[in-house]
Biotite code that builds the C-alpha atoms (Angstrom):
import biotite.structure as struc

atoms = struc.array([
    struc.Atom([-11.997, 4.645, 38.825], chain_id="A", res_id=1, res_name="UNK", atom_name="CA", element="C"),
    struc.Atom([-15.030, 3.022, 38.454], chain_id="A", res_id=2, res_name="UNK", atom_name="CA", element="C"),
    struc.Atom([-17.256, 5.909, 38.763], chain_id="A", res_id=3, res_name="UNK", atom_name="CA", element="C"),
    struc.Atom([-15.521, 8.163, 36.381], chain_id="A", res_id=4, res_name="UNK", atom_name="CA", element="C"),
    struc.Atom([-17.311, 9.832, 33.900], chain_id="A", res_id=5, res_name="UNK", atom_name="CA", element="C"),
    struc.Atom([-16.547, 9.629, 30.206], chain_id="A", res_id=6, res_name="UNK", atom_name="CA", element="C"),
    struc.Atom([-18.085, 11.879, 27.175], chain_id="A", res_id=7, res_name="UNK", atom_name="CA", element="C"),
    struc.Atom([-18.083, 10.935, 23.734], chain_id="A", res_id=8, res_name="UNK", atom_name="CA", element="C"),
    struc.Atom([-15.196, 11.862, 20.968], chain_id="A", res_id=9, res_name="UNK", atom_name="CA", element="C"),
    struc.Atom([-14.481, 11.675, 17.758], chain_id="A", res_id=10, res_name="UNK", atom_name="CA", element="C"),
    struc.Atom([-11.265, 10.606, 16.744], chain_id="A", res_id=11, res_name="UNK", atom_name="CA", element="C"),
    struc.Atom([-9.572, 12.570, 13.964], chain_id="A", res_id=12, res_name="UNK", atom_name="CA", element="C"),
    struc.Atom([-6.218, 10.647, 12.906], chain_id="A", res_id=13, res_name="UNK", atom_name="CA", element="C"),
    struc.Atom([-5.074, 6.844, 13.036], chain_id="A", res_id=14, res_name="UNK", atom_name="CA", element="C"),
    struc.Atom([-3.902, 6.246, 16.446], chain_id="A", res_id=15, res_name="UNK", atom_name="CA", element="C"),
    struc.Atom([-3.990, 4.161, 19.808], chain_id="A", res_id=16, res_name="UNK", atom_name="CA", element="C"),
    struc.Atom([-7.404, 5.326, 20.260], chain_id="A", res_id=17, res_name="UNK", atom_name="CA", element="C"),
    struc.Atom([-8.724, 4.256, 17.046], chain_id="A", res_id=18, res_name="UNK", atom_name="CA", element="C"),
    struc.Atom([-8.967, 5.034, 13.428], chain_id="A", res_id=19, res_name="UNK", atom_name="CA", element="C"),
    struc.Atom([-10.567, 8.470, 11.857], chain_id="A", res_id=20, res_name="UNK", atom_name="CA", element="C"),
    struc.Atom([-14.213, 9.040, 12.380], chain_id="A", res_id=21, res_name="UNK", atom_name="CA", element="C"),
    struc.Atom([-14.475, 6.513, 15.068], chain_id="A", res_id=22, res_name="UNK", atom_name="CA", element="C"),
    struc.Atom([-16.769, 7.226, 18.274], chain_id="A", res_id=23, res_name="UNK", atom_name="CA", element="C"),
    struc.Atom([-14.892, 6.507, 21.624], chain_id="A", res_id=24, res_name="UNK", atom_name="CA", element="C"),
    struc.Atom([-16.221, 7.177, 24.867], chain_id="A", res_id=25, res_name="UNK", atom_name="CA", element="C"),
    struc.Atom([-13.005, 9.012, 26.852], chain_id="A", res_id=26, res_name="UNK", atom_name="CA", element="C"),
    struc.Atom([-12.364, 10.946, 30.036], chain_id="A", res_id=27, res_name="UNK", atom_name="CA", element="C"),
    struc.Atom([-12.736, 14.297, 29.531], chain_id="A", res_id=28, res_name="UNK", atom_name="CA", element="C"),
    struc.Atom([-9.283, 15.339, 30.976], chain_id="A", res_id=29, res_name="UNK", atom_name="CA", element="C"),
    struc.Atom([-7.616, 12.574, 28.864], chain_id="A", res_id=30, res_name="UNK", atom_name="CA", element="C"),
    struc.Atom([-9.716, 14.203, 25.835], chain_id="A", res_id=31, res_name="UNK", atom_name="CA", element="C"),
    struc.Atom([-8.572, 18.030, 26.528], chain_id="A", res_id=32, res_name="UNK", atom_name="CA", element="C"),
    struc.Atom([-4.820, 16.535, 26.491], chain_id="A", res_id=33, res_name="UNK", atom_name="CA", element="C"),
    struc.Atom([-5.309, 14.554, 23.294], chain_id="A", res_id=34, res_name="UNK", atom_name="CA", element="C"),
    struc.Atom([-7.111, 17.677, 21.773], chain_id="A", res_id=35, res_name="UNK", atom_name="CA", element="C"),
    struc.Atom([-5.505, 17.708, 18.534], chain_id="A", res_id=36, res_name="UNK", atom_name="CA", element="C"),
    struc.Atom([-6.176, 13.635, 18.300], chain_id="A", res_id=37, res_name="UNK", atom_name="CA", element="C"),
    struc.Atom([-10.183, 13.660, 19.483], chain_id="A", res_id=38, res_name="UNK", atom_name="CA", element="C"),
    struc.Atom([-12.859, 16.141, 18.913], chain_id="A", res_id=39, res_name="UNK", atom_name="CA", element="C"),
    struc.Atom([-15.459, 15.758, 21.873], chain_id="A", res_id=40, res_name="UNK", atom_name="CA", element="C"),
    struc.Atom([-17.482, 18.827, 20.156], chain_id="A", res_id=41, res_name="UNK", atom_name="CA", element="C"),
    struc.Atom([-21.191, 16.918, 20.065], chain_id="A", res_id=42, res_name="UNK", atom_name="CA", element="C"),
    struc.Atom([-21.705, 17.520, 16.352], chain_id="A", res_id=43, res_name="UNK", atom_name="CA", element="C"),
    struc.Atom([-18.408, 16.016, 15.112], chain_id="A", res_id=44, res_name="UNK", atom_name="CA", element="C"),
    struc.Atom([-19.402, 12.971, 17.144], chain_id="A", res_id=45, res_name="UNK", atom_name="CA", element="C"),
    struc.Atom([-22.646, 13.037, 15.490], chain_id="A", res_id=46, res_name="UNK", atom_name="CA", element="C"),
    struc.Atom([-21.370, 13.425, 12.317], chain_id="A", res_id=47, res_name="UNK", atom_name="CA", element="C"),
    struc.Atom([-19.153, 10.504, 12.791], chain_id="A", res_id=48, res_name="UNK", atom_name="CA", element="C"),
    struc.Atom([-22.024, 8.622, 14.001], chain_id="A", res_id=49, res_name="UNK", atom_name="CA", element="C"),
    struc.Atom([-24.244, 9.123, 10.735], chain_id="A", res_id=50, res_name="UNK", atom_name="CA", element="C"),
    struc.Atom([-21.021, 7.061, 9.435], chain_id="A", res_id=51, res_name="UNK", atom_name="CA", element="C"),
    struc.Atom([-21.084, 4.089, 11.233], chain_id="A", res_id=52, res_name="UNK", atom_name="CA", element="C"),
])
């Protein structure tokens, strides 16, 4: 949907979504079901930002 919202995550293993420490934007209900993939908790995405 085009007006769906999306929060930042941090990915944590090598997957579809992306590699470890990478910053994806992702719906939060697709985020709570990949829970032990992402980790939308604001200062693991910062941390993975200070990475880039």
């Amino acid at each position: 949907m085009a007006n769906e919202k999306h929060i930042k995550a941090r990915v944590l293993v090598a997957c579809d979504l992306g590699s470890p420490n990478d910053v994806i934007e992702i719906n939060p209900a697709t985020a709570k079901a990949l829970a032990d993939k992402v980790d939308v908790d604001p200062s693991a995405v910062k941390y993975a930002e200070s990475l880039q």
